[in-house]
N, C-alpha and C positions, 0 to 999 in steps of 0.2 A: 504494500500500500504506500509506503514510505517514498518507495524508487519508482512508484508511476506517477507522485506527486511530483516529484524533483524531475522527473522526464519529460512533463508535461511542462512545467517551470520552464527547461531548458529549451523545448520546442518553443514555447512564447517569446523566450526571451529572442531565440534566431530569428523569430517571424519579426520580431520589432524593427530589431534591427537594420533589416531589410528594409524599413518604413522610415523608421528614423535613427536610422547611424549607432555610433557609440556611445549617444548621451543617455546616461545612466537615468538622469533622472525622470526623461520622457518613456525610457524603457519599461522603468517602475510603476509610473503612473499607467501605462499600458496592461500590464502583466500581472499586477499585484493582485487587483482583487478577483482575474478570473483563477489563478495560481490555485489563490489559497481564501477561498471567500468565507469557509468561517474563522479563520484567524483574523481576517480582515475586520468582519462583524463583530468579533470578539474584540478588538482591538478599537472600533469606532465607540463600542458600547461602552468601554474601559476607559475612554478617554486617551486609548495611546496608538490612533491611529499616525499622528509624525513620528512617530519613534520608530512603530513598524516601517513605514515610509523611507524614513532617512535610515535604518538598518539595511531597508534592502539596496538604497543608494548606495549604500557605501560598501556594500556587494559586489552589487553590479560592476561599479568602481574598478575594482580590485580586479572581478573577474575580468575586465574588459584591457586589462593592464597586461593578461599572465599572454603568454605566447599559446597558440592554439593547442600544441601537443600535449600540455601539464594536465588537462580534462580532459577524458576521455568524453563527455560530453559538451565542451566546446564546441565552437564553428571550427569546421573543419575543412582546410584551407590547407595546401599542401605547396610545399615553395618547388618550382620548376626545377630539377636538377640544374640546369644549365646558370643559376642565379643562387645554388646554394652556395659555390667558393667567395660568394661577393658579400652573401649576407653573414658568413661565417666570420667575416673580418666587423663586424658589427660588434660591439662590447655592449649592447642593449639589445635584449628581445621587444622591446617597445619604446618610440619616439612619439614625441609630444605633436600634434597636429594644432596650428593656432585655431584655425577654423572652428575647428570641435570645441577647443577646451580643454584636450583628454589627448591622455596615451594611447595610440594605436599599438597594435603587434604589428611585427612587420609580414606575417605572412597579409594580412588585412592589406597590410600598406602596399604590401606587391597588386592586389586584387583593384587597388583604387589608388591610379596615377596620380590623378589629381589630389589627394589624400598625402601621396609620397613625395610629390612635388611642394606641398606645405610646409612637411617636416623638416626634407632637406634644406629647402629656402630659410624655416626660425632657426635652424641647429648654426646652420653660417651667419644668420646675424648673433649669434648668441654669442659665436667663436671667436667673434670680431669685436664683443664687446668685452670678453676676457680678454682677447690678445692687447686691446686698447689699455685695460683696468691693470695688465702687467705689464703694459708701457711706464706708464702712473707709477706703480710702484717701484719699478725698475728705480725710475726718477728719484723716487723718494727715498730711497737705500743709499743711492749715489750721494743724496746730500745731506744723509745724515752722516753717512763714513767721513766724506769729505769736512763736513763742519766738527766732526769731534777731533779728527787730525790736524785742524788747525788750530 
């Protein structure tokens, strides 16, 4: 009973997605109460329908962060051999997309160019704003050396 609630979850949560992207919290608002509608009921009646709310945000969150292989119920998105030696040099299974808000995986981000095209565009302004901030610093090392040897 348990594993066709949470299969049934997970079917919702794909179909959302499909509708509306990675945003967790449109996801939730979609999925929550067909999921799980007497907890939902239980939970409006209790008074703690934001908390179930923002719980299962911060779920979705998460799950939507891990890379597709960690769940076996995941989307299931398979990276093209011919693009795995490329993504292998990758030091994150997931890159921030401005657009969204949120963490994509990158099989996701292979599946939606325009997606990949986002991330790589904020990663280099981000990279230029560290290479900038340890220009800066550089500077500021320089002249404290320099003023304490004088």
């Amino acid at each position: 009973m348990l594993s066709d609630k949470l299969n049934l979850f997970y079917q919702l949560v794909n179909e959302a997605v499909g509708v509306h992207g990675l945003n967790a919290k449109a996801v939730a608002d979609v999925v929550i109460t067909e999921a799980f509608p007497d907890t939902m009921a239980a939970a409006s009646h209790e008074g703690a329908d934001t908390m179930l709310r923002n719980g299962v945000i911060a779920f979705l969150s998460a799950y939507f962060k891990r890379a597709p292989s960690t769940s076996p119920m995941q989307l299931e998105l398979e990276i093209p051999p011919s693009l795995t030696p490329i993504v292998q040099k990758l030091k994150k299974e997931a890159h921030y997309v401005e657009s969204l808000g949120q963490y994509v995986p990158v099989p996701i981000l292979i599946s939606n160019p325009e997606w990949l095209d986002d991330a790589r565009r904020y990663k280099r302004v981000k990279g230029e704003q560290t290479l900038a901030e340890a220009d800066v610093l550089d500077e500021l090392y320089h002249a404290v050396i320099n003023q304490k040897s004088d």
